[in-house]
DRENNU-80155 format. One record per residue: x, y, z of N, C-alpha, C, CB in turn; residue in one letter. Coordinates in steps of 0.02 Angstrom, whole numbers, plus 50000, padded with zeros to 5 digits. Glycine has a CB too. Example, Ala and Ser with C-alpha at 12.3 -4.5 7.8 and 13.67 -1.06 7.14 Angstrom:
<rs>
506604971650390506154977550390506604983550390505654977650452A 506424988850354506844994750357506455000250394507044997050286S 
</rs>
This chain:
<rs>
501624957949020502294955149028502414953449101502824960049001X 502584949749111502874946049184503394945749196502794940149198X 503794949149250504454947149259504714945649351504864953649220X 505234941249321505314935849408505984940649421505564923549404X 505954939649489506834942549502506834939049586507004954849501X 507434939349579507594936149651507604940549701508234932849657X 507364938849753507504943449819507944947749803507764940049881X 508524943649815509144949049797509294953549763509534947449780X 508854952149703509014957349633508144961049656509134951749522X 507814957949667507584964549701507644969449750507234963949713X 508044966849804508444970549840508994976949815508754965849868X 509254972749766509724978149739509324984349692510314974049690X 508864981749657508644986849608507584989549617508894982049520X 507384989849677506814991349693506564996949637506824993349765X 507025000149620506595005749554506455002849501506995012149522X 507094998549489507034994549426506364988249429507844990749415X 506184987549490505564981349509504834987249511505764976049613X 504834992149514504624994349512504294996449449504824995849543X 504654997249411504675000349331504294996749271505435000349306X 504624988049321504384982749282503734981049299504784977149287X 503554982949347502844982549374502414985649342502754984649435X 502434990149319501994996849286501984992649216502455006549283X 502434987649180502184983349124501844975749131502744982549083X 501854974449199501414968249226501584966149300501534961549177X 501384959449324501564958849369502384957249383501154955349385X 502704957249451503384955449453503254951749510503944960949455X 503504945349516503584938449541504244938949570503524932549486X 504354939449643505134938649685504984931049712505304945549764X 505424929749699505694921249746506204921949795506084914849692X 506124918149826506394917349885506654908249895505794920449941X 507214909849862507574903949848507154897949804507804901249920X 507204900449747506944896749680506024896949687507304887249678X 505784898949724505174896549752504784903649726505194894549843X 504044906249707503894912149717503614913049785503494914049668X 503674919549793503354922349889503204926549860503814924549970X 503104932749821502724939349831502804940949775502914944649880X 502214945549747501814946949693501894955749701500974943149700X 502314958549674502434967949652501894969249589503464970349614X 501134972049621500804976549570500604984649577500194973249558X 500524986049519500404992349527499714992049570500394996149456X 499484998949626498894998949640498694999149595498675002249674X 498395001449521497915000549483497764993149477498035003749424X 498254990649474498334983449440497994980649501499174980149418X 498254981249580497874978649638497144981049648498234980449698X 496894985349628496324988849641495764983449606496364997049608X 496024983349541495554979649477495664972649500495834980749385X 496174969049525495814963449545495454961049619496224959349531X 495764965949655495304966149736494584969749714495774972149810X 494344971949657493584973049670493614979549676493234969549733X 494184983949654494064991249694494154994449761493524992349693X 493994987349798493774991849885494714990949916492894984549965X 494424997249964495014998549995494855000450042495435001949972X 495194998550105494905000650177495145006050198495004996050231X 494975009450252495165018650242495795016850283494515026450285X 496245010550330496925010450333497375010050277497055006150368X 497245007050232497485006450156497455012750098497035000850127X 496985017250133497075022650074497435026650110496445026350039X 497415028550194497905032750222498515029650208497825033950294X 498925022450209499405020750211499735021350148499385015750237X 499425023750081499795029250036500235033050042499535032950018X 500535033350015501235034950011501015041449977501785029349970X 500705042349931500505047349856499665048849868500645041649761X 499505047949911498975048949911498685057349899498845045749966X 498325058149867498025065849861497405067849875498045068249803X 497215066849927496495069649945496425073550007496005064149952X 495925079650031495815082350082495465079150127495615087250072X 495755078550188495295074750231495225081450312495745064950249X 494835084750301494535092850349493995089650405493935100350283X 493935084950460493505081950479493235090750542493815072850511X 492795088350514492395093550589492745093950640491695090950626X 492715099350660492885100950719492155100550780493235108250706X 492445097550833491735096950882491775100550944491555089250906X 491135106650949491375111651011491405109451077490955117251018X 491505106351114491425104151185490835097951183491185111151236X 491055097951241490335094851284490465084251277489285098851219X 490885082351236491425076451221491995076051288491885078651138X 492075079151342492595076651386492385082051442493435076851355X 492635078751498492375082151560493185079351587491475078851603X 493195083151656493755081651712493475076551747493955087551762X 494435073551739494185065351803494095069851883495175056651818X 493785064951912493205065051968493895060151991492175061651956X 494435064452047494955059652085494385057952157495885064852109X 493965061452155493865061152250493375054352256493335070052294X 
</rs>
């Protein structure tokens, strides 16, 4: 199912554009015209191919994964040399 809404009425009701998204895409116009396409990430995932760049999976909102990077003991930074 597809549904259009205007800027405006997407403005006013983002949960409700939201909601409708999770049953297909939602199409906002910007003065009779379409400009932007509301999908679910699943829905974006399956047609981008899957890939996601690791700014795009941090920039999750919901994201759930551990990210524990090593810790590194020294020997990576020394004191600036003023003289």
């Amino acid at each position: 199912m597809v549904t259009t809404l205007t800027s405006r009425e997407f403005n006013q009701d983002t949960s409700g554009a939201k909601k409708a998204a999770s049953q297909g895409p939602v199409f906002i116009t910007d003065r009779g015209r379409p400009a932007h396409v509301l999908l679910t990430i699943e829905d974006y995932l399956r047609l981008s191919g899957g890939h996601m760049s690791l700014a795009e999976a941090l920039a999750q909102t919901n994201a759930d994964f551990d990210f524990d990077p090593p810790r590194i003991d020294g020997g990576i930074s020394r004191p600036a040399d003023l003289d």
